[in-house]
C-alpha positions in Angstrom: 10.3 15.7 29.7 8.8 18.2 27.3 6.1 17.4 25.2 7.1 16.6 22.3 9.5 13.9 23.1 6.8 12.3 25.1 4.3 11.7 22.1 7.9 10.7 20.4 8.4 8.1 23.3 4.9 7.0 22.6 4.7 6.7 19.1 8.0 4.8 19.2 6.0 2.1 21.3 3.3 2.0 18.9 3.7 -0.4 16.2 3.9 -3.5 19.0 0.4 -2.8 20.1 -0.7 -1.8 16.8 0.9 -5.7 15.9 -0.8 -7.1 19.4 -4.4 -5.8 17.6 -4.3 -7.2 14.4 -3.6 -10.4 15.9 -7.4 -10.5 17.5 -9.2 -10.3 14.0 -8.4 -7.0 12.6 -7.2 -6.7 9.0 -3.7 -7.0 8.7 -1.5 -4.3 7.1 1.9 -3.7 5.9 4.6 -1.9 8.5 4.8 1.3 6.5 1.2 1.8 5.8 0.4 1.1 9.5 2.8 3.9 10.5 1.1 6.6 8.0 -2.5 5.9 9.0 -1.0 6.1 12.8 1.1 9.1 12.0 -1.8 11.1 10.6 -4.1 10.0 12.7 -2.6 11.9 15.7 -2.7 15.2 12.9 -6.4 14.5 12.2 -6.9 14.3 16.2 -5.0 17.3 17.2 -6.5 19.0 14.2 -10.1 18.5 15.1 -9.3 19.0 19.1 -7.8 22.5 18.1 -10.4 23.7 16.0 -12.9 23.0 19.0 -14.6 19.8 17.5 -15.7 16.9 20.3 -13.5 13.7 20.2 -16.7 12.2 18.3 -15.9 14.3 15.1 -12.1 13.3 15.4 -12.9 10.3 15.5 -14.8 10.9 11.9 -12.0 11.9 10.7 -9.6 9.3 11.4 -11.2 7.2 8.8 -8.5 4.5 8.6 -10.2 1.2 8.9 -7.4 -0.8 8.5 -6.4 0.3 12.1 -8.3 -1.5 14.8 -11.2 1.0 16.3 -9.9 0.6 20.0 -6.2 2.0 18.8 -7.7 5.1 16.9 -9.9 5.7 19.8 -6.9 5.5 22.3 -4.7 7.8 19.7 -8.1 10.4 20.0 -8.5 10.1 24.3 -4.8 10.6 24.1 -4.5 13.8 22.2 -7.6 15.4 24.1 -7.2 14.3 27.4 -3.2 14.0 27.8 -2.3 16.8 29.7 1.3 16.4 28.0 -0.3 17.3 24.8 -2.2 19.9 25.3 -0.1 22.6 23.7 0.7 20.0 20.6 -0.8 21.3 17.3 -0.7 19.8 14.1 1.8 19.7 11.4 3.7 18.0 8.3 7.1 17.6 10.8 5.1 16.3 13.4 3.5 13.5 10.7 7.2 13.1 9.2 8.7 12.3 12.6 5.8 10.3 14.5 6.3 8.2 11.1 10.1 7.8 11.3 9.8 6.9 14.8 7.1 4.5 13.9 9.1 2.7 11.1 13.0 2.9 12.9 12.4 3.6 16.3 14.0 6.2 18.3 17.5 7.7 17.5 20.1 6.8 20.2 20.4 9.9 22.9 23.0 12.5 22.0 25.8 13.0 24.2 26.5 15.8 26.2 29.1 18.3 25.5 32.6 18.2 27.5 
């Protein structure tokens, strides 16, 4: 499966653990705003991992504290240590479609051609 449509495939599974963490004592945040801060979080990583910083500066920079700590460390360990990512970089499409995937879930599958 290429790359991108695996971080797709994850971020579409997203919002039910983000949903499973709020419930043990994190603050609780809209939907939409969940997705953003998830959405650029995986920017911020792949940004920091691709100018050479350490996972302890992305983690800086994903400064959304209305995400539980555990999640935005997984989203970090993810982008630096997923060998299915290691090519990703960051960008605004990336953000726009981990965030559509985040609010609608996936797209049904095309069909082939006859």
């Amino acid at each position: 499966m290429p790359l991108f449509s695996k971080l797709l495939l994850a971020s579409a599974l997203l919002p039910l653990s983000v949903s499973a963490l709020a419930a043990e004592g994190e603050p609780k945040i809209d939907k939409d705003t969940r997705c953003i801060f998830i959405a650029h979080t995986y920017n911020n990583a792949l940004t920091a991992r691709n100018a050479g910083l350490p996972p302890k500066n992305a983690l800086a920079m994903a400064d959304f504290k209305e995400l539980p700590l555990q999640l935005r460390k997984n989203i970090i360990n993810e982008v630096y240590f997923d060998e299915n990512l290691k090519y990703a970089f960051p960008s605004k499409d990336l953000v726009w479609e981990l965030l559509q995937r985040c609010l609608h879930g996936a797209p049904a599958p095309f069909e082939p051609l006859k």
